[in-house]
VEXFI-351712 format. One line per field, with one value per atom (N, C-alpha, C): residue in three letters; atom name; x negated, y, z negated. Coordinates in Angstrom, 1 decimal, padded with zeros to 4 digits, always signed. Layout:
# VEXFI-351712
code <- ALA	...
site <- CA	...
X <- X	...
Y <- Y	...
Z <- Z	...
***
This chain:
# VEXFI-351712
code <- UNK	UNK	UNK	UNK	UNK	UNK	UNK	UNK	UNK	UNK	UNK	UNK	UNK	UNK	UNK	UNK	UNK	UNK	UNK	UNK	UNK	UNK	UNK	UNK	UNK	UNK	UNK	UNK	UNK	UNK	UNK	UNK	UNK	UNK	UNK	UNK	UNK	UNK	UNK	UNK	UNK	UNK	UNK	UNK	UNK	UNK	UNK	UNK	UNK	UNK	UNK	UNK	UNK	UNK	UNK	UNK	UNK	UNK	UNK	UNK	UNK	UNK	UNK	UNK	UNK	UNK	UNK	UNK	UNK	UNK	UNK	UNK	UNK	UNK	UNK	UNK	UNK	UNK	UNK	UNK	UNK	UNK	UNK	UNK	UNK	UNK	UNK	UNK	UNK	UNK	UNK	UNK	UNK	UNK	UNK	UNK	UNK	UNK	UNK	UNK	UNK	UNK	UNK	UNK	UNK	UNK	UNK	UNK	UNK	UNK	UNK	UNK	UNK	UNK	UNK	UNK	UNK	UNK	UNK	UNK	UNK	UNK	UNK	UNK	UNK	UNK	UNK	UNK	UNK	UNK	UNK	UNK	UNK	UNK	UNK	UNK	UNK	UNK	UNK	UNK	UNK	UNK	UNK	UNK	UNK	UNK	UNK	UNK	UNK	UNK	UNK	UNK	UNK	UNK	UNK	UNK	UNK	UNK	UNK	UNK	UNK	UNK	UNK	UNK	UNK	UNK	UNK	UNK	UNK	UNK	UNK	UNK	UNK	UNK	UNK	UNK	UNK	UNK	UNK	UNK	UNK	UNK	UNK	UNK	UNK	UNK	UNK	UNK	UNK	UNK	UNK	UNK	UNK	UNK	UNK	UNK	UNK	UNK	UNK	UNK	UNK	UNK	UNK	UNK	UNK	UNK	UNK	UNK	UNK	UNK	UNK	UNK	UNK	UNK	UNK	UNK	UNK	UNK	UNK	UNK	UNK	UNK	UNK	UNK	UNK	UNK	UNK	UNK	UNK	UNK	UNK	UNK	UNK	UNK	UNK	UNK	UNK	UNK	UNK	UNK	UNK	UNK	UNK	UNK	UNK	UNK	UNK	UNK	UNK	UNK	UNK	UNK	UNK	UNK	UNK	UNK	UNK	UNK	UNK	UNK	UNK	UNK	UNK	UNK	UNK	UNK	UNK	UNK	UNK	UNK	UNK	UNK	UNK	UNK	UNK	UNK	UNK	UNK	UNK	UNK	UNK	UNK	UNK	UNK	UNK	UNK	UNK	UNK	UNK	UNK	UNK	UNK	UNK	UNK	UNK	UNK	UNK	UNK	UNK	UNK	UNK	UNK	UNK	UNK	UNK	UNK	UNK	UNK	UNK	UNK	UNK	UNK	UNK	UNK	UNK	UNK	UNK	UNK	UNK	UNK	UNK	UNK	UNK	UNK	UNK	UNK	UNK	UNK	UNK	UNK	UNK	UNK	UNK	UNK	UNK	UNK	UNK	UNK	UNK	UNK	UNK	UNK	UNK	UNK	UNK	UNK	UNK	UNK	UNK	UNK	UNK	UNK	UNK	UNK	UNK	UNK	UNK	UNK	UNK	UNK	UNK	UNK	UNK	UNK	UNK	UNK	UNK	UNK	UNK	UNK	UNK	UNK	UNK	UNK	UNK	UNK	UNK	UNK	UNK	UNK	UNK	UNK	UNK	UNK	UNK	UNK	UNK	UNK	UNK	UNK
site <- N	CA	C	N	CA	C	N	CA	C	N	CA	C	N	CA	C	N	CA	C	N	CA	C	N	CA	C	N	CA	C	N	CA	C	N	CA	C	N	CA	C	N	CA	C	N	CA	C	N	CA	C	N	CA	C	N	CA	C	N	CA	C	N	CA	C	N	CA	C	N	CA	C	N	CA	C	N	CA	C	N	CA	C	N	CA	C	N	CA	C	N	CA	C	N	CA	C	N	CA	C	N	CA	C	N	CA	C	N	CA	C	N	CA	C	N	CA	C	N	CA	C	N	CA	C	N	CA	C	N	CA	C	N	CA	C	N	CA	C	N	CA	C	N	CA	C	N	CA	C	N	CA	C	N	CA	C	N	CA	C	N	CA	C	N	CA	C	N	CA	C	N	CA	C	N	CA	C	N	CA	C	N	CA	C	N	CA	C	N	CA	C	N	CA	C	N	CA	C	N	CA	C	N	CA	C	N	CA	C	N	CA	C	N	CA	C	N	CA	C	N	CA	C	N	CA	C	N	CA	C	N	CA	C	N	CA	C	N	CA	C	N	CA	C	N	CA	C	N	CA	C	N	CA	C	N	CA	C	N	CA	C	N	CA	C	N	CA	C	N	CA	C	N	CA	C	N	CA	C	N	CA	C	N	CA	C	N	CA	C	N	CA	C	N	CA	C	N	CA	C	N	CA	C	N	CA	C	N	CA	C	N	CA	C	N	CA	C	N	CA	C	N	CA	C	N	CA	C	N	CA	C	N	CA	C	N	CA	C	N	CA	C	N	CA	C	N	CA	C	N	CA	C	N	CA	C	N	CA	C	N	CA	C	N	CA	C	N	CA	C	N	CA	C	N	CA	C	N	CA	C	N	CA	C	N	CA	C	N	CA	C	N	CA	C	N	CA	C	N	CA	C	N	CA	C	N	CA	C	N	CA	C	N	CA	C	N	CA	C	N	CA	C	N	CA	C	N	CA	C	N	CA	C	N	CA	C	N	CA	C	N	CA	C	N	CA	C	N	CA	C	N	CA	C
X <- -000.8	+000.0	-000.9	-000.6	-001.4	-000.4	-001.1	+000.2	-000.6	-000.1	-000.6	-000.9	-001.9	-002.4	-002.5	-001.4	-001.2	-001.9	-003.2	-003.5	-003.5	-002.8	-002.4	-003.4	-003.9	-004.6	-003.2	-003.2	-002.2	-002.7	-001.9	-002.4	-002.5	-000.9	-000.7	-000.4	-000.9	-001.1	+000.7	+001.0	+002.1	+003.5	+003.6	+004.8	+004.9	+003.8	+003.7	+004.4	+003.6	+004.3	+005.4	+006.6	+008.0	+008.5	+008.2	+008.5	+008.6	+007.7	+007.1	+008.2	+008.0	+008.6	+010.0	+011.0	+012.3	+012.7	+011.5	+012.0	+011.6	+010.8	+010.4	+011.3	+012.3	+013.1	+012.5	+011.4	+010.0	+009.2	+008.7	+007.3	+005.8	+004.9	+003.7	+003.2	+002.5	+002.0	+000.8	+000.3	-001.3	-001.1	-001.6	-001.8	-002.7	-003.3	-004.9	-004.6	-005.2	-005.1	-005.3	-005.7	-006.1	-005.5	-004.5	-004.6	-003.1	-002.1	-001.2	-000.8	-000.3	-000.2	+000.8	+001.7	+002.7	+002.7	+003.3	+003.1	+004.6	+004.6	+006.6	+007.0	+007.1	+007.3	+009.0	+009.5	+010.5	+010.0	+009.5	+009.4	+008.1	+008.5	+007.2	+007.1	+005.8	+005.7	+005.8	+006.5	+006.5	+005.5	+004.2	+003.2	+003.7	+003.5	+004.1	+002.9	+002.2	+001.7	+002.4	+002.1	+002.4	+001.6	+001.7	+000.9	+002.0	+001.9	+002.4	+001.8	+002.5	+001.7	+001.4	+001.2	+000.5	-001.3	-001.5	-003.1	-002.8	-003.3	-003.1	-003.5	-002.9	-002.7	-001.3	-001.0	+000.2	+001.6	+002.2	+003.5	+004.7	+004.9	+005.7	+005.4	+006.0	+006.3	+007.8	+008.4	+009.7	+009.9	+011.1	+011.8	+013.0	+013.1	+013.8	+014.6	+015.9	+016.6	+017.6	+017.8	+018.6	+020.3	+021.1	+022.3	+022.9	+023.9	+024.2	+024.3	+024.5	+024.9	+023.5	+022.5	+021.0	+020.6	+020.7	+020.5	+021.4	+022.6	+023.3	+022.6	+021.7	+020.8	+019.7	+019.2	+017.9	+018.3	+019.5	+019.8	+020.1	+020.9	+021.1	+019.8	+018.9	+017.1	+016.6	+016.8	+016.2	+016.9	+018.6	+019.4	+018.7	+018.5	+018.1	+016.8	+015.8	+014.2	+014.7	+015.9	+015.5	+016.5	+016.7	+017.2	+016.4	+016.8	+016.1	+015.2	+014.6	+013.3	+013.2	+013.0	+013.1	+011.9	+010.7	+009.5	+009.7	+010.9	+010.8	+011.1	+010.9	+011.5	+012.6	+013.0	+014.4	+014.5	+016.0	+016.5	+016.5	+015.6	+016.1	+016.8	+016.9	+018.3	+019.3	+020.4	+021.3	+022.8	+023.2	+024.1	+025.5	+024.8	+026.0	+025.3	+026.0	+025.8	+024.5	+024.7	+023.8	+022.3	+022.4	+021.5	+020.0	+019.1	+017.7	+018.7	+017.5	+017.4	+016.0	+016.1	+014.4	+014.0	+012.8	+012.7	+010.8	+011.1	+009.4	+008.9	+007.9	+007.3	+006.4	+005.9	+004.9	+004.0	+003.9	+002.5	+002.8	+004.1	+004.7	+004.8	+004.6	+004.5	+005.9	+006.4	+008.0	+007.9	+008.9	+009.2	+011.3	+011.5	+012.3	+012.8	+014.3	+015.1	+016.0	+015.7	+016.4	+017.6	+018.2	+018.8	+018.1	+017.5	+016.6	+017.7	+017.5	+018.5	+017.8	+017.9	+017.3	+016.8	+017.7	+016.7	+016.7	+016.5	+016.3	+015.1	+015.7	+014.0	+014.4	+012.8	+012.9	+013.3	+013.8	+014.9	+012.9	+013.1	+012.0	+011.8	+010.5	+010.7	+010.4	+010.4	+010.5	+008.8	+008.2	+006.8	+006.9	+005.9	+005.4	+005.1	+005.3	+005.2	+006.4	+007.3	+009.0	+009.7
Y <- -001.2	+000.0	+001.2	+002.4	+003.4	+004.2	+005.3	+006.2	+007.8	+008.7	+010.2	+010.4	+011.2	+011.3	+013.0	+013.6	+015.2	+015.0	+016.7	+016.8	+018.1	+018.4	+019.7	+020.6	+021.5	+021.6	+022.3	+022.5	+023.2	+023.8	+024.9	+025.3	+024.6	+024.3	+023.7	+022.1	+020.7	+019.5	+019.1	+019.4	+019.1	+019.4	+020.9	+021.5	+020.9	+020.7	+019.9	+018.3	+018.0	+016.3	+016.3	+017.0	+017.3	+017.9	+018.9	+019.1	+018.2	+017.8	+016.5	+015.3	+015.1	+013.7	+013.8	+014.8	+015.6	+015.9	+016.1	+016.3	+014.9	+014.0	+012.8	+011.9	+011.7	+011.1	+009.6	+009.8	+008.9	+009.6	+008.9	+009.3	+009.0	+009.2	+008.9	+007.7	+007.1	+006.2	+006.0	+007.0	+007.0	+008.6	+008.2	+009.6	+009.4	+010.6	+010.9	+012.3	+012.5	+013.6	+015.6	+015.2	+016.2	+015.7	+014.8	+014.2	+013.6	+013.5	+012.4	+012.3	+010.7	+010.9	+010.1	+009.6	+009.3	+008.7	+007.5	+006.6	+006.9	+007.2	+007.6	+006.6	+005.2	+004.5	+005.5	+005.7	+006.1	+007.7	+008.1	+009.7	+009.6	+008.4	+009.2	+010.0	+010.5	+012.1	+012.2	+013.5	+014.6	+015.5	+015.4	+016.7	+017.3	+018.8	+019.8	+021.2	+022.0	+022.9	+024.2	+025.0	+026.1	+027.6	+028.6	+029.8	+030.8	+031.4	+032.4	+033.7	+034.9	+035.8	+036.3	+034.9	+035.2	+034.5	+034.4	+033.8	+032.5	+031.4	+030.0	+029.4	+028.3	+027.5	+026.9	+026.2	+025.7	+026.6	+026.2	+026.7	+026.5	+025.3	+024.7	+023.3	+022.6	+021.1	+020.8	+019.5	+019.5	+018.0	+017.5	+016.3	+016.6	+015.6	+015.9	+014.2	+013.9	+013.1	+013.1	+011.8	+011.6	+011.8	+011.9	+011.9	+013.6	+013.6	+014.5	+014.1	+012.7	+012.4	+012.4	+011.9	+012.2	+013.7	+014.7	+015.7	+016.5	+015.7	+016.2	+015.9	+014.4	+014.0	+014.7	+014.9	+015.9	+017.2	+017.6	+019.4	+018.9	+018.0	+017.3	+017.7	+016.6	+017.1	+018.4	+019.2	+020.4	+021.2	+021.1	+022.0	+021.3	+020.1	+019.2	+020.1	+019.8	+021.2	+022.2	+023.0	+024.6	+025.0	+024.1	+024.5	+024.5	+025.0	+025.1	+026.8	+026.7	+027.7	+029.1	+029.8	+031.2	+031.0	+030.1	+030.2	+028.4	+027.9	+027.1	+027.4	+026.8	+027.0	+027.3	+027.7	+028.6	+027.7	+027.4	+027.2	+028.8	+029.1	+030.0	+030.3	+029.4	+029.6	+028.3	+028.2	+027.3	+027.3	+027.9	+028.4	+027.4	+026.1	+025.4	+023.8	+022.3	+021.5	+021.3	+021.7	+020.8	+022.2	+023.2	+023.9	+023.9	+024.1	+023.9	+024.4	+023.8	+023.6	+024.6	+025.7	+025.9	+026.0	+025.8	+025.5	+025.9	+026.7	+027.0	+026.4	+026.1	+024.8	+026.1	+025.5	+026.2	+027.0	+026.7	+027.1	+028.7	+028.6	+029.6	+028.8	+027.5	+026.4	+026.4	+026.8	+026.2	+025.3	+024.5	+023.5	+023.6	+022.4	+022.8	+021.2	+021.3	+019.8	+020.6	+019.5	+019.8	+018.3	+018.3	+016.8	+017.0	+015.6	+015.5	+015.4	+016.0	+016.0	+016.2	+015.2	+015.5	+016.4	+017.9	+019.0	+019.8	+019.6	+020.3	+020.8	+022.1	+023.0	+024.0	+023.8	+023.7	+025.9	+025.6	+027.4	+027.7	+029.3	+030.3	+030.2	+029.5	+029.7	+031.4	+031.7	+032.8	+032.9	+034.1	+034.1	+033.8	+032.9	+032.5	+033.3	+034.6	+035.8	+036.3	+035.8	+036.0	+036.2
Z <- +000.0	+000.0	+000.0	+000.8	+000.8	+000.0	-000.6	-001.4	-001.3	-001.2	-001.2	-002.6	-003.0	-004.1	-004.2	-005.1	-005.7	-006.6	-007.3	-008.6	-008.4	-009.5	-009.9	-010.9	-011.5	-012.9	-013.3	-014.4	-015.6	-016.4	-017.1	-018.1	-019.2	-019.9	-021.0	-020.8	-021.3	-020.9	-021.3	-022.9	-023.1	-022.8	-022.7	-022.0	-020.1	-019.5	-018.2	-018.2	-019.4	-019.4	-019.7	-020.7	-020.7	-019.3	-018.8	-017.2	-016.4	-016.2	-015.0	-015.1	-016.5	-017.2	-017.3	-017.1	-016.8	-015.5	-014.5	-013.4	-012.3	-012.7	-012.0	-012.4	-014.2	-014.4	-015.3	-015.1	-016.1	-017.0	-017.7	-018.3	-017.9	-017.7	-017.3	-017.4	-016.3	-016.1	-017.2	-017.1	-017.8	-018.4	-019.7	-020.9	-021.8	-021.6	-022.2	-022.9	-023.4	-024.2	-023.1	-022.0	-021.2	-019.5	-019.9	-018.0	-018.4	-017.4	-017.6	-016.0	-015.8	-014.1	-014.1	-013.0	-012.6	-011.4	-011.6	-010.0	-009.8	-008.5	-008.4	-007.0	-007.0	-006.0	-005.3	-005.8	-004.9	-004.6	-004.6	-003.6	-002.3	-001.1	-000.3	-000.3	+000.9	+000.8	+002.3	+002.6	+004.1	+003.6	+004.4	+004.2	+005.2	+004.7	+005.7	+005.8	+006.8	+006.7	+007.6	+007.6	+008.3	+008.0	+009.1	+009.0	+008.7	+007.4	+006.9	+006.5	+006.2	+006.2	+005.2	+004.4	+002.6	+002.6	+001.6	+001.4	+001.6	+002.7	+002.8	+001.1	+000.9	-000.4	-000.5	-001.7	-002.0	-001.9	-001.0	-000.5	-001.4	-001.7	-002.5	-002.3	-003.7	-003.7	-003.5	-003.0	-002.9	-003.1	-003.4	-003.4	-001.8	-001.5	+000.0	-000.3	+000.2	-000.2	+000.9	+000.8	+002.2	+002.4	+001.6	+000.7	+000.1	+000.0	-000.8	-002.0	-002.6	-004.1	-004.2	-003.7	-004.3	-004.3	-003.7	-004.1	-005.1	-005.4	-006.8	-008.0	-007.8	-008.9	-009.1	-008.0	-008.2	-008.9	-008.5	-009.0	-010.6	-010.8	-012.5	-013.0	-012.8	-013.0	-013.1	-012.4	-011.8	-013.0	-013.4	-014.9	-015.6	-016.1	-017.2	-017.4	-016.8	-017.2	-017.6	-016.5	-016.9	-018.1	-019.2	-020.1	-021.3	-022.4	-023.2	-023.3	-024.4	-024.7	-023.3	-023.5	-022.3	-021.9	-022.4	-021.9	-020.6	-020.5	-019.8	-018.7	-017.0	-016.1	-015.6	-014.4	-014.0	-012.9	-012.4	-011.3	-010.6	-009.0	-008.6	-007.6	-007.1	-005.9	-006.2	-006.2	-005.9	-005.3	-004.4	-003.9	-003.7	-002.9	-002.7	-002.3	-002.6	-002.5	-001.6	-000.4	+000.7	+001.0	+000.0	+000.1	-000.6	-000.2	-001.1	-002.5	-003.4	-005.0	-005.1	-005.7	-006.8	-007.6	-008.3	-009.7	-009.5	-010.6	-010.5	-011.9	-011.8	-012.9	-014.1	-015.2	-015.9	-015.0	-014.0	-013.5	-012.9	-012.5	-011.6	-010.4	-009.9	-008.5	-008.4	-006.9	-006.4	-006.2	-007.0	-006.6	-006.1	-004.3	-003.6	-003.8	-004.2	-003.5	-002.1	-001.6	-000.2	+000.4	+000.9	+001.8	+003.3	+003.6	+005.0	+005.5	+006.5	+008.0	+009.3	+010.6	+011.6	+011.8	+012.0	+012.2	+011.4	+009.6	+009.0	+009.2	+008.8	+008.5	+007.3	+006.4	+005.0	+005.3	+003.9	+003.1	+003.3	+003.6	+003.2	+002.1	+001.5	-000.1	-000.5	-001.2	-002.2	-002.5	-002.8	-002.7	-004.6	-005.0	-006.5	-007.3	-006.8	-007.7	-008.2	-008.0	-007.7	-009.3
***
């Protein structure tokens, strides 16, 4: 099995592993006191690039789902994090069922659920300064 391999740095180790571990729907695979990681057999990955008229780097991360009832689950997820504490993450767009999901993580990183559709093409994300 080949698998894509994400590494992120963070600021804070623990407020990350409650995020992560809230919005993946698991707990980590492996936890160390400075590292925790996550094997996620159900999310292959769509790598996606493109030229925008910001400084090249991470654009966003997204879950993309084939269904509407799976993107009801992911947005479940997505409320489930952003509650709590004012220092936790925000849902920032959510308009209507079949529309991107956002959620920006501790880092200030967008994160986007979307439903795959033949010719979807991903919402403009919002710049991480937002």
């Amino acid at each position: 099995m080949k698998r894509f391999h994400l590494h992120m740095r963070v600021f804070d180790i623990e407020t990350n592993v409650e995020f992560y571990s809230s919005l993946f729907g698991i707990s980590p695979a492996v936890r160390e006191s400075n590292r925790a990681q996550w094997i996620l057999d159900e999310l292959p990955v769509t790598f996606t690039i493109s030229v925008r008229d910001q400084t090249p780097g991470l654009e966003h991360l997204g879950i993309q789902v084939d269904t509407l009832e799976e993107l009801a689950l992911v947005r479940q997820r997505f409320a489930q994090v952003d509650a709590g504490p004012a220092n936790k993450p925000r849902i920032l767009h959510s308009e209507a069922e079949n529309v991107a999901h956002l959620l920006m993580d501790p880092q200030g990183v967008l994160w986007e659920a979307t439903q795959t559709t033949p010719t979807s093409d991903p919402v403009g994300a919002p710049s991480r300064k937002a």
